[in-house]
N, CA, C and O atoms as a CHARMM CRD file, in Angstrom:
* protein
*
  284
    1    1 UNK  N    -83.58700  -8.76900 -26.12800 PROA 1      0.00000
    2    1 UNK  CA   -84.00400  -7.88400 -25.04700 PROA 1      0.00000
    3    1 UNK  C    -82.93700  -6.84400 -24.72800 PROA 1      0.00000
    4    1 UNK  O    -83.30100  -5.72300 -24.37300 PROA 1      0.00000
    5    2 UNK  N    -81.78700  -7.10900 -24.82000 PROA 2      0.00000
    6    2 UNK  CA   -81.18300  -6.44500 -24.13200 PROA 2      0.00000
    7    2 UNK  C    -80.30500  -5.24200 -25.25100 PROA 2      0.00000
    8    2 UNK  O    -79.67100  -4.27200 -24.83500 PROA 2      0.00000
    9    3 UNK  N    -80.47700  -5.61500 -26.70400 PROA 3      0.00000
   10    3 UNK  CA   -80.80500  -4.85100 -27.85800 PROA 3      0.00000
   11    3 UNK  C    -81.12900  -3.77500 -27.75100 PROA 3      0.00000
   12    3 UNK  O    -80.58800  -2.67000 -27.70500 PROA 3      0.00000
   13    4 UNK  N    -82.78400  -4.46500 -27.68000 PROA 4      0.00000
   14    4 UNK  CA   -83.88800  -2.82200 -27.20200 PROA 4      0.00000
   15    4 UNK  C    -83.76500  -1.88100 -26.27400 PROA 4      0.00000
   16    4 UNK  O    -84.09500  -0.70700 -26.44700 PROA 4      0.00000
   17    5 UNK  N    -83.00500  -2.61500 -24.64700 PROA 5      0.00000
   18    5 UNK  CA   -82.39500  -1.52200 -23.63700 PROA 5      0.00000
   19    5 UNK  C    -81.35400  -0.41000 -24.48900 PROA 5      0.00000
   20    5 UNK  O    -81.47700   0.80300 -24.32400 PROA 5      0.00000
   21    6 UNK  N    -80.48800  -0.90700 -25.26500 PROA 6      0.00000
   22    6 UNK  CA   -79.26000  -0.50500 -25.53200 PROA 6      0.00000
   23    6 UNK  C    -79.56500   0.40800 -26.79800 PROA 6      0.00000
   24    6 UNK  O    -78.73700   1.09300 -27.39800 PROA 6      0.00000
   25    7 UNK  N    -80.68100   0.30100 -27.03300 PROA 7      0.00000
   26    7 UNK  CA   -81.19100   1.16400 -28.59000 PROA 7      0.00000
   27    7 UNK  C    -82.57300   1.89800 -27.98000 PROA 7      0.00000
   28    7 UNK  O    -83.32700   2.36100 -28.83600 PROA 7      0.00000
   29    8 UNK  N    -82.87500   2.00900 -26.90800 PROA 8      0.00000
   30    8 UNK  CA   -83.14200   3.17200 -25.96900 PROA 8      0.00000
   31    8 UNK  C    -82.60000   4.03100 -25.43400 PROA 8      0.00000
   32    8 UNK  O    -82.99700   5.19500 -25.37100 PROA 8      0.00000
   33    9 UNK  N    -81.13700   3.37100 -24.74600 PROA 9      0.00000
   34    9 UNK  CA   -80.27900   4.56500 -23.95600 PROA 9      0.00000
   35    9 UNK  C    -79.55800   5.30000 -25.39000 PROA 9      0.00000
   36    9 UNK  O    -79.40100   6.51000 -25.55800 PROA 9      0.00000
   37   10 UNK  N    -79.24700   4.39100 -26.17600 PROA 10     0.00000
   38   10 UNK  CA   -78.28700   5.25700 -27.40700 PROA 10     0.00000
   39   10 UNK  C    -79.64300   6.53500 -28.15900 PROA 10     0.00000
   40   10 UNK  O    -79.31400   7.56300 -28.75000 PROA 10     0.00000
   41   11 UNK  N    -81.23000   6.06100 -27.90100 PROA 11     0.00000
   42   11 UNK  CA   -81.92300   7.09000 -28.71200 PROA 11     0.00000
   43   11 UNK  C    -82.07500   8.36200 -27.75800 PROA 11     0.00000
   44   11 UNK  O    -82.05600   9.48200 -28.26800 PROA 11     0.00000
   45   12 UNK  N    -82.24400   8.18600 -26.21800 PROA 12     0.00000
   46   12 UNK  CA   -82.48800   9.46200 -25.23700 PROA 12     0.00000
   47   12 UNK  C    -81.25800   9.89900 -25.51500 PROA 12     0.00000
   48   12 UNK  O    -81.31200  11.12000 -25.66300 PROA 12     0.00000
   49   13 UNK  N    -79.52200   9.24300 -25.74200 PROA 13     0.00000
   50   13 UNK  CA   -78.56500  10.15700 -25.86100 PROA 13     0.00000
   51   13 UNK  C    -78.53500  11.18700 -26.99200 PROA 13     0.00000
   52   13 UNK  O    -78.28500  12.39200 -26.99100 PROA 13     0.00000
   53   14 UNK  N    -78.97300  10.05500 -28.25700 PROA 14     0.00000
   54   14 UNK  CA   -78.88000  10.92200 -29.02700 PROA 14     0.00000
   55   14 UNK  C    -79.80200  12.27500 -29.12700 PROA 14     0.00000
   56   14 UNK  O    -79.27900  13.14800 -29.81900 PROA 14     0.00000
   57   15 UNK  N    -80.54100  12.46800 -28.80000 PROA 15     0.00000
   58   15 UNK  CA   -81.58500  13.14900 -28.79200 PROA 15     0.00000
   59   15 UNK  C    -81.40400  14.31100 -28.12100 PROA 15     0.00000
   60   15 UNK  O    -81.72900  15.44100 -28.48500 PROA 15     0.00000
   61   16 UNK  N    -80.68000  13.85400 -26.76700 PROA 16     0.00000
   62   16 UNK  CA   -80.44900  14.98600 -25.71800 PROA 16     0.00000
   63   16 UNK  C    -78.74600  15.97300 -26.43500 PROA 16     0.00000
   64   16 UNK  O    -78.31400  17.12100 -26.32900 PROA 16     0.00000
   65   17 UNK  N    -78.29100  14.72400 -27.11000 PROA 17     0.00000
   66   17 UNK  CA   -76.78900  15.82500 -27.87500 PROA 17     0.00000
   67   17 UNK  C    -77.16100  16.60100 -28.70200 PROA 17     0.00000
   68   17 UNK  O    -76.76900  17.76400 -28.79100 PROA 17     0.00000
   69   18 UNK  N    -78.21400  15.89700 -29.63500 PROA 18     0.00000
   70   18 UNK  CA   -78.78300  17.10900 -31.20200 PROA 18     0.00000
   71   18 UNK  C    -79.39200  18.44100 -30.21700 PROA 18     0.00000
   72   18 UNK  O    -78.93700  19.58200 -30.30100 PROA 18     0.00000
   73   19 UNK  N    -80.53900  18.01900 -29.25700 PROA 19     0.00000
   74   19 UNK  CA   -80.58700  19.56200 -28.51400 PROA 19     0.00000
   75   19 UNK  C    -79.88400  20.13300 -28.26700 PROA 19     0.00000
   76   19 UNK  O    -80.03900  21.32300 -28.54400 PROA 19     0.00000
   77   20 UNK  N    -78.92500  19.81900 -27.74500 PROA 20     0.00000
   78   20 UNK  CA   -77.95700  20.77900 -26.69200 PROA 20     0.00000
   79   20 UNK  C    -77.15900  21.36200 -27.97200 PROA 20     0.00000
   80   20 UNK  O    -76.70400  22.50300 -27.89600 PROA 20     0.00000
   81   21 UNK  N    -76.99400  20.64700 -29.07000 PROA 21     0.00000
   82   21 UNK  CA   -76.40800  21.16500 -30.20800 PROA 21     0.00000
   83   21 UNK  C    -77.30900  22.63100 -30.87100 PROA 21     0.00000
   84   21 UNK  O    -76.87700  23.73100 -31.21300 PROA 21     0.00000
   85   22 UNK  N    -78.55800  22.13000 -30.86300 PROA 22     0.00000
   86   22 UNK  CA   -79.54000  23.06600 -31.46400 PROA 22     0.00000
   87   22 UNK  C    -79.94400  24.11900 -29.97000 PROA 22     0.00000
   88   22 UNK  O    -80.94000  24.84000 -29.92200 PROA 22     0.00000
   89   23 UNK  N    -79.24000  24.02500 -29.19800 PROA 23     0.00000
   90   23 UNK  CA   -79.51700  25.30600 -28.09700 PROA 23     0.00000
   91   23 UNK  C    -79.13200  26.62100 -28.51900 PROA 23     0.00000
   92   23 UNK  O    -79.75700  27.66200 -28.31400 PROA 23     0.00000
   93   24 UNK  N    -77.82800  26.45100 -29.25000 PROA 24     0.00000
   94   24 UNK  CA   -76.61600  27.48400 -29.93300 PROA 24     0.00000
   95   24 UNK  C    -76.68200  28.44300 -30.85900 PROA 24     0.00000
   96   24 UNK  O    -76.17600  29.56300 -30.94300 PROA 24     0.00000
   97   25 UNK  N    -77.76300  27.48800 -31.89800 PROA 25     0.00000
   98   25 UNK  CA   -78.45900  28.16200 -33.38900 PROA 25     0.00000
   99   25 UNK  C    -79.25200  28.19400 -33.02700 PROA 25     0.00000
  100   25 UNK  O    -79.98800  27.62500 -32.22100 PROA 25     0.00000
  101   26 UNK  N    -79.13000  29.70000 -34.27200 PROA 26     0.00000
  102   26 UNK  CA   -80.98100  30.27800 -34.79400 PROA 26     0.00000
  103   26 UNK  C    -81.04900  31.09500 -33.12700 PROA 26     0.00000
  104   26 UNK  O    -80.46000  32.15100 -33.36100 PROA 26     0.00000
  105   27 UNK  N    -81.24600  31.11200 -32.40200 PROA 27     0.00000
  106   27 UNK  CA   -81.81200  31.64600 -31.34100 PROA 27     0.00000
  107   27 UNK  C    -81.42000  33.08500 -31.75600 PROA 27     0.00000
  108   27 UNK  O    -82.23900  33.98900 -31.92300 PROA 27     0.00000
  109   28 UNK  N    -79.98000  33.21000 -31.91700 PROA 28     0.00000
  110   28 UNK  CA   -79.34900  34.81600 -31.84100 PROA 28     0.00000
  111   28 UNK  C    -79.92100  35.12300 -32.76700 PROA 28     0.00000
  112   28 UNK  O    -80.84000  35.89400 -32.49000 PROA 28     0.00000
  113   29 UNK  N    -79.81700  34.84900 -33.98100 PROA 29     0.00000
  114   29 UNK  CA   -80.63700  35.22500 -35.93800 PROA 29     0.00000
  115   29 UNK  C    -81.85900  35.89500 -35.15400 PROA 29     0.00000
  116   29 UNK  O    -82.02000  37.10600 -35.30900 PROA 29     0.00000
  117   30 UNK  N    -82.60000  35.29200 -34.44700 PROA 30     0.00000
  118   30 UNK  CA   -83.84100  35.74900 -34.48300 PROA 30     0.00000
  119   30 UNK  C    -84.33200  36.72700 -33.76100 PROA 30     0.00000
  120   30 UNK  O    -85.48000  37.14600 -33.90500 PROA 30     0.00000
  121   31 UNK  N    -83.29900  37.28300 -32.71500 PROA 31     0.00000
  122   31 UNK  CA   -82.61000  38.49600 -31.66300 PROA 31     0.00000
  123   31 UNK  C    -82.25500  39.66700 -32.31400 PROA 31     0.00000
  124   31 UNK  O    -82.64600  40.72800 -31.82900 PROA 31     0.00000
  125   32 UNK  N    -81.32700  39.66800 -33.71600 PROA 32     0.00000
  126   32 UNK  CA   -80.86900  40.32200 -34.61800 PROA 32     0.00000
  127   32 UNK  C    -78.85000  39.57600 -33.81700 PROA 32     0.00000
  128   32 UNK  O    -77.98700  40.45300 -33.77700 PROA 32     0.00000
  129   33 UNK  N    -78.63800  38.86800 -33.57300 PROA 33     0.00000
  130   33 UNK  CA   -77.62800  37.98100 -32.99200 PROA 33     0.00000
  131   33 UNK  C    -76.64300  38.41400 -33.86400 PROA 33     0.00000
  132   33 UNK  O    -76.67800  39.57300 -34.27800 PROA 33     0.00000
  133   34 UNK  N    -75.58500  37.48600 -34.27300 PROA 34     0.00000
  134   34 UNK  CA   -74.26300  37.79700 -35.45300 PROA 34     0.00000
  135   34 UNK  C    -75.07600  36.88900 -36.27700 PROA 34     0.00000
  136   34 UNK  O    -75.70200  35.90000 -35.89500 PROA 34     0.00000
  137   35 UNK  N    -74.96000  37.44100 -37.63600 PROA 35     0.00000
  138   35 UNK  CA   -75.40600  36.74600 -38.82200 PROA 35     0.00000
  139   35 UNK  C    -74.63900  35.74000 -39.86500 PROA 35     0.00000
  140   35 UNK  O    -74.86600  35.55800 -41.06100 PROA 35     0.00000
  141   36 UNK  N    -73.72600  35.19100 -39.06900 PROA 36     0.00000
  142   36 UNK  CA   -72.50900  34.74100 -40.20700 PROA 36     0.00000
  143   36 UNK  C    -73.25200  33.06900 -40.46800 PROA 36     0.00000
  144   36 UNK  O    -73.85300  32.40800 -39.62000 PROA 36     0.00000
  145   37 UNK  N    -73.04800  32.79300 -41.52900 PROA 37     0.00000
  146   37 UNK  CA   -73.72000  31.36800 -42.18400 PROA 37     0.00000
  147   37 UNK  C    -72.86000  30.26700 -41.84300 PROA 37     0.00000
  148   37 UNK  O    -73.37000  29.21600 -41.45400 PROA 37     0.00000
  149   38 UNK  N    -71.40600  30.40900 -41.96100 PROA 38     0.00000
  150   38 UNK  CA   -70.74000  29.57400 -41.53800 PROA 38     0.00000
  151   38 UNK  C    -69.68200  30.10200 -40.48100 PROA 38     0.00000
  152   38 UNK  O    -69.01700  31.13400 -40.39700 PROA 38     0.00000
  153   39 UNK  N    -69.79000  29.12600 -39.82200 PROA 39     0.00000
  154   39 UNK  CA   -68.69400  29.19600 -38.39200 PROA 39     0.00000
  155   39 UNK  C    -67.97000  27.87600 -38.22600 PROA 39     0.00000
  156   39 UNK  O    -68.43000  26.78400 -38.56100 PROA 39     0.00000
  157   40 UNK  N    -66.66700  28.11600 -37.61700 PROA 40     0.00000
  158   40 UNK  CA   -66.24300  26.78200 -37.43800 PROA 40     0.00000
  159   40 UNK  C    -66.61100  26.31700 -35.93500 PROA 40     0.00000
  160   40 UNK  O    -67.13900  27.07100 -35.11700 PROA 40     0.00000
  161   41 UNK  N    -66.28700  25.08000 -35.70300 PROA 41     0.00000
  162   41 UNK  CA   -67.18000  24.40400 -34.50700 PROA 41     0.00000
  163   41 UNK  C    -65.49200  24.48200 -33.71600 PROA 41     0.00000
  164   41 UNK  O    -64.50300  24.38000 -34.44100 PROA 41     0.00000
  165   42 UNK  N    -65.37300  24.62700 -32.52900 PROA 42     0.00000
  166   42 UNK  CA   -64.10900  24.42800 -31.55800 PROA 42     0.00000
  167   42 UNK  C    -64.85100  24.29400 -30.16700 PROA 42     0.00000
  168   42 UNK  O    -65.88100  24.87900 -29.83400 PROA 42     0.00000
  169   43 UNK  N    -64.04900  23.33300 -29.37400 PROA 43     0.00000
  170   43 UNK  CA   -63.92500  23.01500 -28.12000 PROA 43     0.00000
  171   43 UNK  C    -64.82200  21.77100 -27.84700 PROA 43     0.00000
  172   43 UNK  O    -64.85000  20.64200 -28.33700 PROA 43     0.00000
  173   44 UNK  N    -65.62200  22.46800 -26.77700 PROA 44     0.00000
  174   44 UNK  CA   -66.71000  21.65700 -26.52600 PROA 44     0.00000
  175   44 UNK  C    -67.96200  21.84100 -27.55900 PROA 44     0.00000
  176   44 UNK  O    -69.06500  21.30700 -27.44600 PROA 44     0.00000
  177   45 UNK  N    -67.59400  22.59200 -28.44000 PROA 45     0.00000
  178   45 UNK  CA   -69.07100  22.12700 -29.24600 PROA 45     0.00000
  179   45 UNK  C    -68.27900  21.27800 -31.02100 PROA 45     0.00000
  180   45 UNK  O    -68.80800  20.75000 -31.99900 PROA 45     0.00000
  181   46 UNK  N    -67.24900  21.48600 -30.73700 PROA 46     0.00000
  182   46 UNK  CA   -66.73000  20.65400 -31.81800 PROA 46     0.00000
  183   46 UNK  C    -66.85900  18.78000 -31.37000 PROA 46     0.00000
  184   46 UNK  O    -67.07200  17.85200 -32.15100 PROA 46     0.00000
  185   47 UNK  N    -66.61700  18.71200 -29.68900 PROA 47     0.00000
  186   47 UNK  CA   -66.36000  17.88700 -29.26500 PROA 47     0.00000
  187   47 UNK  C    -68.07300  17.28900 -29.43100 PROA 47     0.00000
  188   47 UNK  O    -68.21400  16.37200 -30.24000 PROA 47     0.00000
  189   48 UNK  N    -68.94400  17.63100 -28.92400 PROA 48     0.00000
  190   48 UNK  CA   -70.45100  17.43200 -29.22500 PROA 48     0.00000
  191   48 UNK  C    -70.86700  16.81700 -30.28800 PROA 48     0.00000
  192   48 UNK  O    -71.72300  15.94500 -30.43600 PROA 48     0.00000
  193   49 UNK  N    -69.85900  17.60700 -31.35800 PROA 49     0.00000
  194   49 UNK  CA   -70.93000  17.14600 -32.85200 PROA 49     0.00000
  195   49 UNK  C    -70.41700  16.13900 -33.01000 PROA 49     0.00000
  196   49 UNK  O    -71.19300  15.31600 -33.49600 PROA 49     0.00000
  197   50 UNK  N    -68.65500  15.47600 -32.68600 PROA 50     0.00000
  198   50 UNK  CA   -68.27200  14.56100 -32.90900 PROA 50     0.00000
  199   50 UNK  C    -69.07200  12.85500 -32.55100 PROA 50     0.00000
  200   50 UNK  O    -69.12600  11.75300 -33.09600 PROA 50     0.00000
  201   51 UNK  N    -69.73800  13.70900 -30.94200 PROA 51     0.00000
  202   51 UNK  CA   -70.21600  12.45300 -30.16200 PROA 51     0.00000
  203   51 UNK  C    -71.58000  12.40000 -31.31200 PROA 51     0.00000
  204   51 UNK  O    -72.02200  11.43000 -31.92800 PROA 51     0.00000
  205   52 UNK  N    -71.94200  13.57200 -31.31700 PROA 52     0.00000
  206   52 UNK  CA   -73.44700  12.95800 -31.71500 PROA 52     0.00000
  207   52 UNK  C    -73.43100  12.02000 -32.96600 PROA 52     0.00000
  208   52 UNK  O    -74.15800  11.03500 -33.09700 PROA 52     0.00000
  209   53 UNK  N    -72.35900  12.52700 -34.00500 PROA 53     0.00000
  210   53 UNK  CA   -72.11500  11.72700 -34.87900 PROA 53     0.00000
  211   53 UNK  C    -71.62100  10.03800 -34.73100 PROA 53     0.00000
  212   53 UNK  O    -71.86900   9.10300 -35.49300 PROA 53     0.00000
  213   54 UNK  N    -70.91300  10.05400 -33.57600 PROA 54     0.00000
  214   54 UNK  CA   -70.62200   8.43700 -32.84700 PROA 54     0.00000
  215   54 UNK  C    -71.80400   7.98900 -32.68200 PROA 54     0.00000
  216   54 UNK  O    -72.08800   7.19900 -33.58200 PROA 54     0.00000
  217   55 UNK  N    -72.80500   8.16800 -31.76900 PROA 55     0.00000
  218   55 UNK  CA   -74.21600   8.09100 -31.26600 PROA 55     0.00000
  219   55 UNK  C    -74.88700   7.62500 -32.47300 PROA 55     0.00000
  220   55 UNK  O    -75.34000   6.49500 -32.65400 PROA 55     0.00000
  221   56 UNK  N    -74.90800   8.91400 -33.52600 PROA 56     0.00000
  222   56 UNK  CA   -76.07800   8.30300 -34.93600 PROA 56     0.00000
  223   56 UNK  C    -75.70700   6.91000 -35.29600 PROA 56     0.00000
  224   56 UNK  O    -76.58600   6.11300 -35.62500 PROA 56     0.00000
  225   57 UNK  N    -73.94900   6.43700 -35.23400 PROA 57     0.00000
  226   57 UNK  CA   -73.46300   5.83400 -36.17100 PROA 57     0.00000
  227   57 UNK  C    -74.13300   4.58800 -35.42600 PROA 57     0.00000
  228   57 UNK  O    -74.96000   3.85500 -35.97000 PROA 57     0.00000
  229   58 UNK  N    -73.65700   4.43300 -34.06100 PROA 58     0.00000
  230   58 UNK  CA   -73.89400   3.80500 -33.08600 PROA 58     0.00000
  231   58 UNK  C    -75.53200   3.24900 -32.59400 PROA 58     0.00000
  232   58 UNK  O    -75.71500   2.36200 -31.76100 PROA 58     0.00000
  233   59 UNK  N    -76.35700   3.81300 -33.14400 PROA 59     0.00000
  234   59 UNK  CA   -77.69600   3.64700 -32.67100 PROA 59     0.00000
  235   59 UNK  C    -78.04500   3.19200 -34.19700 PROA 59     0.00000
  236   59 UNK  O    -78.78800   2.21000 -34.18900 PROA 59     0.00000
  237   60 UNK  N    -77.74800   3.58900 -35.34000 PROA 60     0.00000
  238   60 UNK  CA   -78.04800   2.67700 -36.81800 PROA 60     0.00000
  239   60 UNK  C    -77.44000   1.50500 -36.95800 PROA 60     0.00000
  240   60 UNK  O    -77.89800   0.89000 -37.92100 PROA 60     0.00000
  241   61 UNK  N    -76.41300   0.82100 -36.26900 PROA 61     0.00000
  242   61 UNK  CA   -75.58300  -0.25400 -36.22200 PROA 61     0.00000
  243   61 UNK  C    -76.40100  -1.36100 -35.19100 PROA 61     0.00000
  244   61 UNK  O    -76.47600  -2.58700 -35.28100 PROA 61     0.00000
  245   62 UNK  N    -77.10000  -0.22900 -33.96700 PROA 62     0.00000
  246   62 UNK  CA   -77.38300  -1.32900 -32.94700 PROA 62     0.00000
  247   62 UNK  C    -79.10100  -1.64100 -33.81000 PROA 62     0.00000
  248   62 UNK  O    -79.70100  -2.71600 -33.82700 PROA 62     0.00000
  249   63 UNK  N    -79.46100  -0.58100 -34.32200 PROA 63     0.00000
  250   63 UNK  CA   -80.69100  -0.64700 -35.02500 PROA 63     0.00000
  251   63 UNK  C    -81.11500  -2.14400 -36.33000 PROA 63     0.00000
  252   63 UNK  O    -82.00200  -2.99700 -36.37400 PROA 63     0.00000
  253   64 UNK  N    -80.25500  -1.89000 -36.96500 PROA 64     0.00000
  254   64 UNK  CA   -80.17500  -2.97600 -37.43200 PROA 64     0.00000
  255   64 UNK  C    -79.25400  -4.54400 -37.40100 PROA 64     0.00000
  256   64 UNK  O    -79.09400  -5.41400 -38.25600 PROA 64     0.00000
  257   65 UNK  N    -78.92100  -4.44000 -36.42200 PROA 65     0.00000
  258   65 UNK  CA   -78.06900  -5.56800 -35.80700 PROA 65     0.00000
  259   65 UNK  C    -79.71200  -6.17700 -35.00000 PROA 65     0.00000
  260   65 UNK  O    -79.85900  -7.39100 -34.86000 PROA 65     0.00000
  261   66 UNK  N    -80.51500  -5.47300 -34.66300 PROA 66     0.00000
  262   66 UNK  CA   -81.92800  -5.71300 -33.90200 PROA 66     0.00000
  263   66 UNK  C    -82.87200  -6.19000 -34.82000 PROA 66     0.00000
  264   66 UNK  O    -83.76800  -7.01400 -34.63500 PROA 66     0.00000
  265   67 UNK  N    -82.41400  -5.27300 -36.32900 PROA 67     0.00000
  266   67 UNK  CA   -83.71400  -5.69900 -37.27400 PROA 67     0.00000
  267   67 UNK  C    -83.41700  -6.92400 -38.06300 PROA 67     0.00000
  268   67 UNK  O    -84.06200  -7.54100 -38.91100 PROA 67     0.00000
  269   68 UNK  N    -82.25200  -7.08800 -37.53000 PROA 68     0.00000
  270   68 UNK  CA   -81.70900  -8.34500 -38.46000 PROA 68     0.00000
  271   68 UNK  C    -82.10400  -9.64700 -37.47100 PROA 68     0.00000
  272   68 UNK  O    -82.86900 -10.57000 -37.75000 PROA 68     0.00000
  273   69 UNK  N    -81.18500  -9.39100 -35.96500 PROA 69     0.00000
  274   69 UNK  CA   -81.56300 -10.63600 -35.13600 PROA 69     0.00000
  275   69 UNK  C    -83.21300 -10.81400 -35.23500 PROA 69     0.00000
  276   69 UNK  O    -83.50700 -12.00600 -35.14200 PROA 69     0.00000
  277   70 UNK  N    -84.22500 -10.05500 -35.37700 PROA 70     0.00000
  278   70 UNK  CA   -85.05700 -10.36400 -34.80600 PROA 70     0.00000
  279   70 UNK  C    -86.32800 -10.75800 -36.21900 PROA 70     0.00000
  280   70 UNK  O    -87.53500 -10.85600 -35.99900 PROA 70     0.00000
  281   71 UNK  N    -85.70000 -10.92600 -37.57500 PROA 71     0.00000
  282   71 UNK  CA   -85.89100 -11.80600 -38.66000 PROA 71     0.00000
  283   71 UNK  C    -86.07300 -12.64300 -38.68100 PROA 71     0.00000
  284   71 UNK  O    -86.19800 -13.22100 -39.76100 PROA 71     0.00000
């Protein structure tokens, strides 16, 4: 039970970081924005991708730690 709480709050987090990540891109491209393909990530949005990447790692670990207990 308390699995499934914990692999709920880790899926609304993750979910709400990939947006806020995807707030940034594509919007300007489609404005006529700056066109550069690659950029490097700094500050708080370097800090973002880091979490979201904790989060993925974190919600596939609790994911199957769930699909396993519950075998």
């Amino acid at each position: 039970m308390i699995l499934n709480i914990i692999q709920i709050v880790l899926a609304a987090l993750l979910a709400t970081a990939i947006l806020l990540q995807a707030r940034g891109s594509g919007v300007g491209l489609a404005f006529g924005g700056d066109g550069n393909v690659y950029r490097t990530r700094r500050g708080v949005e370097k800090k973002l991708h880091v979490f979201t990447i904790v989060l993925a790692i974190l919600f596939f670990g609790v994911a199957l730690v769930n699909a396993l207990y519950n075998f």
